[in-house]
Structures are given as C-alpha cells and as structure tokens.
LOMI-809966 format. One record per residue: residue in three letters; z, x, y of N, C-alpha, C, CB in turn. Coordinates in steps of 0.02 Angstrom, whole numbers, padded with zeros to 5 digits, always signed. Last residue first. Glycine has a CB too. Example, Ala and Ser with C-alpha at 12.3 -4.5 7.8 and 13.67 -1.06 7.14 Angstrom:
SER+00354+00642-00112+00357+00684-00053+00394+00645+00002+00286+00704-00030/ALA+00390+00660-00284+00390+00615-00225+00390+00660-00165+00452+00565-00224/
//
This chain:
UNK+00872+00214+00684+00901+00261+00699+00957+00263+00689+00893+00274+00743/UNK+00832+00058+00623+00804+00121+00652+00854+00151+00687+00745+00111+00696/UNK+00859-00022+00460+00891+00003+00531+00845+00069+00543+00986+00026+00526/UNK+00858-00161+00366+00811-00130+00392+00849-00080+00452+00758-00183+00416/UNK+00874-00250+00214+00892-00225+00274+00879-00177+00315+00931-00220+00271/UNK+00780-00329+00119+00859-00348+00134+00900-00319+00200+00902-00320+00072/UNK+00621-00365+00121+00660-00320+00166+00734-00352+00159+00629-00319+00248/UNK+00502-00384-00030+00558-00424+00034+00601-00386+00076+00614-00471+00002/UNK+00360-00332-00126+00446-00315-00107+00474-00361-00010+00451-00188-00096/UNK+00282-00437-00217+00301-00401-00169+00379-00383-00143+00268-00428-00126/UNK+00261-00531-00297+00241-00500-00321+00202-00453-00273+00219-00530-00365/UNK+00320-00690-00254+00264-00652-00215+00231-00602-00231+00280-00633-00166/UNK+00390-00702-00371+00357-00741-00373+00294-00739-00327+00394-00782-00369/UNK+00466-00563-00397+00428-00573-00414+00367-00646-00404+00455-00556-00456/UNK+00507-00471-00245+00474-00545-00267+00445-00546-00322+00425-00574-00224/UNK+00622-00351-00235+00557-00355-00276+00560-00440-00294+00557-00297-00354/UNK+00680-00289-00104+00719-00325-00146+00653-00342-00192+00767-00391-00110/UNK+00757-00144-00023+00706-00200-00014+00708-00227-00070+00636-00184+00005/UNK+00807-00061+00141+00848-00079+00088+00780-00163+00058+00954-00100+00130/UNK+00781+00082+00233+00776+00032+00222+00791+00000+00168+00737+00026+00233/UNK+00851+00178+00388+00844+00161+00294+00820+00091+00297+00931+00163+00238/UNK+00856+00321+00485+00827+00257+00482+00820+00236+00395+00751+00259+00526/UNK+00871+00438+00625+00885+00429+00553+00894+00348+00524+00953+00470+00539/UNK+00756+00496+00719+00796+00438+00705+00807+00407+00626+00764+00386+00748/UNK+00668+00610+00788+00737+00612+00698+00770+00554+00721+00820+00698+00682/UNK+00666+00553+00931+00638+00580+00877+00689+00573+00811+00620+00652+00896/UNK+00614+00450+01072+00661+00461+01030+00637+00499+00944+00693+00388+01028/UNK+00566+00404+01238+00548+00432+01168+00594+00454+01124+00510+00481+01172/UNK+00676+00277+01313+00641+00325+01320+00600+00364+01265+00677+00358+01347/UNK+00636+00121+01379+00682+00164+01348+00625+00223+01332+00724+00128+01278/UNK+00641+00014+01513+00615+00045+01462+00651+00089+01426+00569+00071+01479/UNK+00679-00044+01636+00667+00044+01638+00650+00061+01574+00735+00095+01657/UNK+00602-00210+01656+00659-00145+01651+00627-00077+01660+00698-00141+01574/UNK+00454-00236+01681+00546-00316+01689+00576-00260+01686+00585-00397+01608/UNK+00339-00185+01759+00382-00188+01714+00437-00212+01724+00388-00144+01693/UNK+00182-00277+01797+00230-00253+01812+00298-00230+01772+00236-00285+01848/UNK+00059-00349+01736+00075-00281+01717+00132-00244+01755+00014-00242+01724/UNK+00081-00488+01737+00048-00462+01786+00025-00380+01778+00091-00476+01843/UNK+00169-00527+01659+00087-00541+01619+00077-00495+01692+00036-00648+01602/UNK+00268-00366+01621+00263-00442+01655+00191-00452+01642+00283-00450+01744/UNK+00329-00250+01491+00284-00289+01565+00256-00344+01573+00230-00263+01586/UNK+00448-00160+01427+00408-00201+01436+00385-00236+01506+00427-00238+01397/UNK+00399+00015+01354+00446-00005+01398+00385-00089+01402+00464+00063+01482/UNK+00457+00165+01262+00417+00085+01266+00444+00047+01329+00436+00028+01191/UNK+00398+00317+01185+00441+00276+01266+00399+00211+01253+00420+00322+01373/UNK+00391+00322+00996+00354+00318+01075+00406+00291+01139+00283+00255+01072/UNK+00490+00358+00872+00477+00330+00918+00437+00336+00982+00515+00321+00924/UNK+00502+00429+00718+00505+00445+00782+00469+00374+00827+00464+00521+00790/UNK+00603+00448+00580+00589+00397+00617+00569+00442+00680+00648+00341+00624/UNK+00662+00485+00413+00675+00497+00482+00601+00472+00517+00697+00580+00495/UNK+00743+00375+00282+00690+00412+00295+00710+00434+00393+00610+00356+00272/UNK+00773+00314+00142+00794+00339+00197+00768+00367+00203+00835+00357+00211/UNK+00751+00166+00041+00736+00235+00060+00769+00257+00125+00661+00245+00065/UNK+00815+00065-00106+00838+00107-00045+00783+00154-00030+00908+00147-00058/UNK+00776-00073-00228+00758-00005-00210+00769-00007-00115+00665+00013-00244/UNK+00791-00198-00342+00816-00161-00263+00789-00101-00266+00901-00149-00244/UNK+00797-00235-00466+00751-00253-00429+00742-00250-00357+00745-00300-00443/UNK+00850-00078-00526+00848-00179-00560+00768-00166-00529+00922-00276-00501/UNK+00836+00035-00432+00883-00003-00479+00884-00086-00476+00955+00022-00461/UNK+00786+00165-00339+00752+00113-00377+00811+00098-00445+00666+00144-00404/UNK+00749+00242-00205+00819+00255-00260+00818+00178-00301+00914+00270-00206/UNK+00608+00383-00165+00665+00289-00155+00711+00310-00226+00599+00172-00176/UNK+00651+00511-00076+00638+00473-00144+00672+00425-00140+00652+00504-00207/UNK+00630+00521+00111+00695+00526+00043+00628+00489-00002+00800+00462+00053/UNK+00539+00564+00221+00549+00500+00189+00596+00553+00112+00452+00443+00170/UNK+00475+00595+00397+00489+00614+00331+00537+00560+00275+00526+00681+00345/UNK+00432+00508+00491+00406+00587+00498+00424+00607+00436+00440+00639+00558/UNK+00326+00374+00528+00372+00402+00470+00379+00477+00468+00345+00381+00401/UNK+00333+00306+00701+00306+00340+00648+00349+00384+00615+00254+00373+00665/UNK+00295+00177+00832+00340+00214+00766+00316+00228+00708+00394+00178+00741/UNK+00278+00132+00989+00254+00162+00932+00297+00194+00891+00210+00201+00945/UNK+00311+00125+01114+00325+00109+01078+00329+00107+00996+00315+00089+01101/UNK+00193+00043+01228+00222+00086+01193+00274+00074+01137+00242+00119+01234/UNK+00221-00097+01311+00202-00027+01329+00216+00019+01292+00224-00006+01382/UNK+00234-00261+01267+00269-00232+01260+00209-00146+01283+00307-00256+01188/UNK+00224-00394+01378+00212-00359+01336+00240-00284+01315+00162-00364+01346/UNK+00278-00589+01411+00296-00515+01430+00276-00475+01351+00395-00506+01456/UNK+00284-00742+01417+00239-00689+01440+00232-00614+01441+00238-00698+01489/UNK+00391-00790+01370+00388-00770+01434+00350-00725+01464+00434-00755+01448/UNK+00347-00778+01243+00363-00860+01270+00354-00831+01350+00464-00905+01245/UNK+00335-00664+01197+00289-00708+01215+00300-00758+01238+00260-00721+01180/UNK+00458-00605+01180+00436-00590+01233+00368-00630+01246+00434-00522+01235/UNK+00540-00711+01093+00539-00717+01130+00489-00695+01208+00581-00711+01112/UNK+00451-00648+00977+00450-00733+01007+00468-00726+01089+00523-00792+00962/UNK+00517-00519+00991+00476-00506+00994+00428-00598+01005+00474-00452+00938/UNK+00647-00576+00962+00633-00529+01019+00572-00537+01047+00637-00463+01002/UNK+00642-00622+00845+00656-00657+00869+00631-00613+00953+00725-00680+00840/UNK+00618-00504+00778+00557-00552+00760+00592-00603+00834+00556-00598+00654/UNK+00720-00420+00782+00682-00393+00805+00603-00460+00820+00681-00326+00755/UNK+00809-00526+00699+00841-00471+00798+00769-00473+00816+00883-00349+00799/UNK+00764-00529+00580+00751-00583+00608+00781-00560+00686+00783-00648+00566/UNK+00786-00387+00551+00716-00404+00546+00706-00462+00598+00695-00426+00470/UNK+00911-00379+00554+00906-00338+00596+00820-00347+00614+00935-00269+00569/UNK+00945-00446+00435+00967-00485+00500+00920-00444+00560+01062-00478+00515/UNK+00836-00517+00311+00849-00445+00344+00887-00462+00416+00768-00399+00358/UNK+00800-00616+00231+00877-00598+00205+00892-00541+00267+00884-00558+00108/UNK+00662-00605+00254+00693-00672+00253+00774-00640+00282+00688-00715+00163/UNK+00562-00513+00275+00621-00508+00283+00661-00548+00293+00628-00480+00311/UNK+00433-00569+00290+00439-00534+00253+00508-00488+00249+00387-00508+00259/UNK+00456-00687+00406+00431-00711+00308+00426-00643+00258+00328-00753+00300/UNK+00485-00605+00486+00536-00651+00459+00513-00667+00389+00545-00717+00503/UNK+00366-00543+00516+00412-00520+00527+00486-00553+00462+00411-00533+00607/UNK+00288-00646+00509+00292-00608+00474+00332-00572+00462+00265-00591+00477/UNK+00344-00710+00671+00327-00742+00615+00339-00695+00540+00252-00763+00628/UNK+00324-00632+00799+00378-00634+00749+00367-00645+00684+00420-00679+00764/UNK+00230-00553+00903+00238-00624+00866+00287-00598+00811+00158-00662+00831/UNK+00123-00514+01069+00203-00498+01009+00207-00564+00981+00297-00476+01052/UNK+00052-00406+00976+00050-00491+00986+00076-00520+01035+00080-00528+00937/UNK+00140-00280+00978+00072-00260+01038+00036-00356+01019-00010-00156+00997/UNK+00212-00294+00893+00237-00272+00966+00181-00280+00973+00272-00206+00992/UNK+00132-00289+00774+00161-00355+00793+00202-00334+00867+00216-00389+00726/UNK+00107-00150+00741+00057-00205+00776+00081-00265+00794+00002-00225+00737/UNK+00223-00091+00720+00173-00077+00768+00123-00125+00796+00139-00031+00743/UNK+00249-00177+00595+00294-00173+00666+00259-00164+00734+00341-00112+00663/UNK+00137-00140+00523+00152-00209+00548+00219-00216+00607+00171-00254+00479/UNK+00198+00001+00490+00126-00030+00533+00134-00093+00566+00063-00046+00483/UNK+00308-00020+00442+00317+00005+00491+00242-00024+00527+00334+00082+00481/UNK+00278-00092+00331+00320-00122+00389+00315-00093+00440+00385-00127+00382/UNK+00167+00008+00272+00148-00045+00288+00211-00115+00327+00113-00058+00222/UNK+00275+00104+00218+00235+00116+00264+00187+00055+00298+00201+00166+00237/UNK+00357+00008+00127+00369+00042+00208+00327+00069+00237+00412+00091+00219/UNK+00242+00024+00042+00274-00062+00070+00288-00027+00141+00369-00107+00020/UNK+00205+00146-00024+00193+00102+00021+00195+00066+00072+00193+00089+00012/UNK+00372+00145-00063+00327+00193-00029+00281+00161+00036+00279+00221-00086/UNK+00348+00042-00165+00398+00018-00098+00402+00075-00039+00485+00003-00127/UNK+00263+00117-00238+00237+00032-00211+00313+00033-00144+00247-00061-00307/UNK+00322+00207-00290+00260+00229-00254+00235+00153-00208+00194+00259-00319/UNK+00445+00167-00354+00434+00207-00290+00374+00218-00262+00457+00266-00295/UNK+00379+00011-00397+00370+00047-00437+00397+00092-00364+00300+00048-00483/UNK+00292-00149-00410+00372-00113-00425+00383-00055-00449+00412-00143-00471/UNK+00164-00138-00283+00206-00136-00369+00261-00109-00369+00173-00094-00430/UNK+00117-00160-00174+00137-00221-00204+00124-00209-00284+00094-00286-00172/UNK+00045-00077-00098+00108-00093-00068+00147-00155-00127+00090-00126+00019/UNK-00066-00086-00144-00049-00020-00186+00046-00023-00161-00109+00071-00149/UNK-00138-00185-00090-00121-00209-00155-00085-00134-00160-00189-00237-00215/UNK-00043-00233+00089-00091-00211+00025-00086-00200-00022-00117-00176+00020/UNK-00019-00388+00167+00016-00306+00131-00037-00297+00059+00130-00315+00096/UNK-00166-00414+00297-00109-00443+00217-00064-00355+00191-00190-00484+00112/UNK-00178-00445+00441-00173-00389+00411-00121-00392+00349-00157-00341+00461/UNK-00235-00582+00455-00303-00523+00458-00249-00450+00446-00360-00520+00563/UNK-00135-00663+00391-00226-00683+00349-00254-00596+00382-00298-00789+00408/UNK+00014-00583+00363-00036-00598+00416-00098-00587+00370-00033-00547+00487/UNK+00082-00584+00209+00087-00559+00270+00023-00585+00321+00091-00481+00259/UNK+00021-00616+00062+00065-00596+00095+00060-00566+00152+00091-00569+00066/UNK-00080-00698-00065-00075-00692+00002-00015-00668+00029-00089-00746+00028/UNK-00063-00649-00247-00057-00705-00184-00071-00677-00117+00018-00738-00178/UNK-00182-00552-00323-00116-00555-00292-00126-00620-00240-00094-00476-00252/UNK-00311-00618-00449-00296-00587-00381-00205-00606-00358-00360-00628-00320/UNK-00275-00554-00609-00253-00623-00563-00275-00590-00487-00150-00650-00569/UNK-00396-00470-00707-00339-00471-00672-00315-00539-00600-00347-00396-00647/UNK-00467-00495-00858-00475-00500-00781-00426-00500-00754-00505-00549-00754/UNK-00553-00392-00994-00489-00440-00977-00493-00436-00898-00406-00409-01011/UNK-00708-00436-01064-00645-00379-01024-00603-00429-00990-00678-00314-00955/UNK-00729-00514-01209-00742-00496-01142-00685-00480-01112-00774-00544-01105/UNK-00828-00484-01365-00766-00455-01324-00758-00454-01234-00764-00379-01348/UNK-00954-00442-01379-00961-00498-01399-00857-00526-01357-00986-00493-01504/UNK-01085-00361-01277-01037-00364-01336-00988-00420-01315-00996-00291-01350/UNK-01216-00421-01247-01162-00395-01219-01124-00399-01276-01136-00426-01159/UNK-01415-00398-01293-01337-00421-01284-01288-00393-01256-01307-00429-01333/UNK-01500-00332-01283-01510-00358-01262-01461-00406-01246-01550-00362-01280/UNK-01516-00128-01313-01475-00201-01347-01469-00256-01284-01378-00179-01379/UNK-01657-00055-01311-01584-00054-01287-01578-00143-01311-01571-00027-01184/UNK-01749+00028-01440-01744-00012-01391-01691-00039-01376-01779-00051-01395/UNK-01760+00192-01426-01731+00160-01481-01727+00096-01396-01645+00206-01538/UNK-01862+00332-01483-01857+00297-01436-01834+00267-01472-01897+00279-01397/UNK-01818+00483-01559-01845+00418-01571-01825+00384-01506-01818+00381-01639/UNK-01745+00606-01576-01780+00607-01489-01827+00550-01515-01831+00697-01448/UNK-01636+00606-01693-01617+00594-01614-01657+00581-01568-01590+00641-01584/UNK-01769+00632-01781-01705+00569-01767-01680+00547-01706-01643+00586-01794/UNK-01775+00759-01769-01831+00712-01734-01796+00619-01744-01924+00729-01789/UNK-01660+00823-01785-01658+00833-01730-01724+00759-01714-01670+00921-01714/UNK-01665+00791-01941-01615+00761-01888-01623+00772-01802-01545+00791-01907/UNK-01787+00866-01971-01778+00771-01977-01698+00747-01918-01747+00742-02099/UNK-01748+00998-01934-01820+00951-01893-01791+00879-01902-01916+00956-01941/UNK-01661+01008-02032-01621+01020-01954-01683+00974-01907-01611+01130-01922/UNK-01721+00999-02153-01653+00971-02131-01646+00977-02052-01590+01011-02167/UNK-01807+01109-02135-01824+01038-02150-01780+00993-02128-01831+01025-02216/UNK-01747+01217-02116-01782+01214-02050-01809+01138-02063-01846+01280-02035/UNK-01680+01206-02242-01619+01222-02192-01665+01202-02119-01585+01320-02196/UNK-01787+01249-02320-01762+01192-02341-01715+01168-02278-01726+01203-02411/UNK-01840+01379-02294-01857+01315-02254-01850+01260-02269-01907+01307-02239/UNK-01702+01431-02309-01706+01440-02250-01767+01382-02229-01717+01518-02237/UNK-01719+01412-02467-01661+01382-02420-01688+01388-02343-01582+01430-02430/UNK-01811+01470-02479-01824+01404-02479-01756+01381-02467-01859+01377-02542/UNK-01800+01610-02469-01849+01588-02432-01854+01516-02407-01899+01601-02464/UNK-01694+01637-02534-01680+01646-02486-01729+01613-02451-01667+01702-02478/UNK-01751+01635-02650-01733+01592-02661-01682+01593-02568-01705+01592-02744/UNK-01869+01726-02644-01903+01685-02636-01841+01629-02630-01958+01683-02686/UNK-01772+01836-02663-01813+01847-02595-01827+01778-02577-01884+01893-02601/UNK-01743+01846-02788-01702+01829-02736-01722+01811-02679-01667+01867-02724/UNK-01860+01866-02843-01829+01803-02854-01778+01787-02800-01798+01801-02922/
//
C-alpha cells in the first residue's frame, strides 16, 4: 500500500510538472498593440555655444559632474576659438566674466588684423572637487600651456611669443542658467 501510494504521487508529481512545463513551450501569438501608456519625452536642450561646436548635453546639469564637464568644454572651446580667432562665444558664455570678455576681445581683435595665433594649447592636468552652493559652483584646478606665439597673415611673427608654462594654478567660478539650462562663467583665471 505504501509502495503504491508513493507510486501515484510521483506520477501524479510527473503529471503536474509535464502540464506546466508543456504550457510554457505553446506558441503564443505576439500582441499587435502598444501599450496603452506613452513614455514620457524629454525637451531637447536649447542651443548653446557655436552651431558646429554646441556645449554638450553631459556639460549641462547642475550637478559637480556637469560643471566638471562644462570646464572641460571652456577649456576646449578656448582651444579652438584661438585657432578662428573669434570671440563671440566666448562672451555669450561668460557674459559677467571680465577676464572672458580680455580674452574674447583679444582674440576679435587678432582677426581684424589678420593675425593668428601658433600654439598655445591648454590642458587640465588636475582638477579640485567643485564646491557647489545654490546656483554657483568654484573649481580649481592646475593648467598647462603650449609656447604660443602670434603671426602675421603672411606667417611672420608680430612678437616673441610666450613661452610653455606648466602647474598654472587656475579657478574657475560659474553660475547655473536656468533659462539656458547651462552653467555661465562669473570668473575665469589662468595661472
């Protein structure tokens, strides 16, 4: 009796387990709809900075990792706006920055008179934790520089240029648009 009541559990237990397993391997025809809930869409960000090099979306949250970013994307745009030379951006992304509108104005100027810039180049060698309050955030960071020197449309050089420069101890000070829904440069110093 026992034997037999062991028997019919086990193929009561191999009945149960077939129906569910042959459940699962039914072909089942896929749903021809979308559910009924549609995914939420995010605003594209406004336009900031030069149509062919805009500040990018990871440069544009309030957050140390966004004004991270951000500086790394002034410094670029520095780099590349010496080698236009054009100001413009410069200024629209440092309205309030005096040392922004020095450098934008410079950099007008050397186009008016034809003159390019040789070098020059600047790169972030090491960077402080930004220091994030309200809607300001500070970094300080160290700075190296390329020899730059500038040249006539002919390729002759107007001066002696200056020379390569390293650990240039350098901060930046930046202010959160929300209406640009980007950070603004309040103040800017290299070395």
């Amino acid at each position: 009796m026992r034997d037999l009541r062991g028997l019919r559990r086990t193929v009561l237990a191999a009945l149960v387990a077939t129906a569910v397993l042959s459940g699962c391997s039914e072909k089942q025809e896929a749903s021809d709809t979308l559910p009924t809930t549609a995914a939420e869409t995010t605003e594209s960000l406004p336009l900031v900075g030069p149509a062919d090099f805009p500040v990018p979306d990871e440069a544009r949250t309030k957050d140390a990792a966004g004004a991270e970013a951000f500086l790394q994307y002034w410094i670029d745009l520095l780099n590349r706006q010496r080698s236009v030379p054009d100001g413009r951006s410069l200024r629209d992304l440092g309205p309030e920055c005096q040392n922004c509108q020095r450098i934008a104005q410079n950099y007008d100027e050397a186009a008016a008179a034809g003159i390019q810039y040789d070098g020059g180049a600047i790169t972030i060698d090491d960077m402080a934790q930004p220091t994030l309050v309200g809607d300001e955030v500070t970094i300080s960071f160290l700075a190296s520089q390329s020899a730059v020197r500038r040249l006539d449309a002919s390729g002759v050089p107007v001066d002696s240029g200056q020379p390569a420069a390293t650990k240039l101890s350098s901060g930046i000070t930046m202010r959160w648009s929300g209406e640009d829904q980007t950070w603004l440069i309040q103040g800017f110093d290299l070395g």
